[in-house]
C-alpha positions in Angstrom: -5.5 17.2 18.3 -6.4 20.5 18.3 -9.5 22.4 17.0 -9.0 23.4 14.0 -6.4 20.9 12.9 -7.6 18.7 10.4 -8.2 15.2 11.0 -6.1 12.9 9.7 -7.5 10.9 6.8 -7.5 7.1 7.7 -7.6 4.2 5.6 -7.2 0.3 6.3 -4.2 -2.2 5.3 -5.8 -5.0 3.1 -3.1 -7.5 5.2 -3.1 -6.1 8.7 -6.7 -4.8 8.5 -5.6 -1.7 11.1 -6.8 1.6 10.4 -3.7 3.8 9.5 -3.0 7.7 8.6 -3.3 7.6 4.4 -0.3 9.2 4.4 2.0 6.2 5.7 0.8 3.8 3.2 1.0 2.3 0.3 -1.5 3.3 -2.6 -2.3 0.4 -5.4 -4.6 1.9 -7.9 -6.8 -0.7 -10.2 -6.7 2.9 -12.6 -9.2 2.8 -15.7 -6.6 3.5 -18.4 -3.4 2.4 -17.2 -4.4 -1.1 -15.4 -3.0 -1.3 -11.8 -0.5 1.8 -10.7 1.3 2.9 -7.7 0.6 6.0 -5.7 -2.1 7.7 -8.3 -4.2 7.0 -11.0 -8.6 7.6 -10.3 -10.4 3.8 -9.6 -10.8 1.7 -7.3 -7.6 1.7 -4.6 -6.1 -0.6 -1.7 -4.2 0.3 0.8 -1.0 -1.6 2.4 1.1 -1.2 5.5 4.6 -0.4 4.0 6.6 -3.3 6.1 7.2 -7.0 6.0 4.1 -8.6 7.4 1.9 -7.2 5.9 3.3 -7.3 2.3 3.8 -11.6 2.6 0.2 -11.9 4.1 -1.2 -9.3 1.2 1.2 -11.7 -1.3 -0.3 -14.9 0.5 -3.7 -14.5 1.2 -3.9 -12.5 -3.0 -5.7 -9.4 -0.6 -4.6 -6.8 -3.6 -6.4 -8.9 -6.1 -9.1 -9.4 -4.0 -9.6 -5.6 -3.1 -9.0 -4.5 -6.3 -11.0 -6.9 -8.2 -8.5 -8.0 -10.9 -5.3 -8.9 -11.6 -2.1 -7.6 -10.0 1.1 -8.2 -12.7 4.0 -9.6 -10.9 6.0 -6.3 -12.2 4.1 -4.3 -9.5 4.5 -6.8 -6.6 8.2 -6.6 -7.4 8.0 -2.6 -7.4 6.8 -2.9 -3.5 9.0 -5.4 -2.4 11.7 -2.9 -3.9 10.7 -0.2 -1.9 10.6 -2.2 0.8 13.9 -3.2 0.3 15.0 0.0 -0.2 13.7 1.6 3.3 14.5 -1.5 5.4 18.4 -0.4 3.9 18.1 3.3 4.8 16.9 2.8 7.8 19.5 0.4 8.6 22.4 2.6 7.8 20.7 5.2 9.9 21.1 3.7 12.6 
């Protein structure tokens, strides 16, 4: 790194536990008006790695629910599991 840069901002996966760049994962948001949101919202937020692993142990072990301190609706599981989905395909046809 060098002086001068900024620092990366880091942040830990509720599954993995690893401390990871904000900027490569996934942002669940426990938001005061619109209940639990994806990638914005002000509240209280968890963080998640965005592969396989870690989105079954998070599912497994409830570590959204636990971080966030409420209820996470199935809707928004479903939402990450789509996106997972959806990059595990792009990257496939990449290669």
């Amino acid at each position: 790194m060098e002086p001068g840069e900024p620092r990366p901002v880091l942040r830990r996966c509720v599954a993995c536990r690893k401390l990871i760049d904000r900027q490569t994962l996934w942002k669940v948001t426990r938001d005061f008006k619109d209940g639990v949101v994806l990638d914005h919202g002000m509240g209280r937020s968890a963080y998640l790695c965005p592969n396989q692993a870690c989105l079954e142990e998070a599912l497994r072990r409830k570590r959204l629910q636990k971080a966030l301190r409420c209820q996470v609706q199935l809707s928004v599981l479903e939402v990450l599991q789509n996106r997972l989905n959806h990059c595990n395909n792009s990257s496939s046809e990449a290669i």
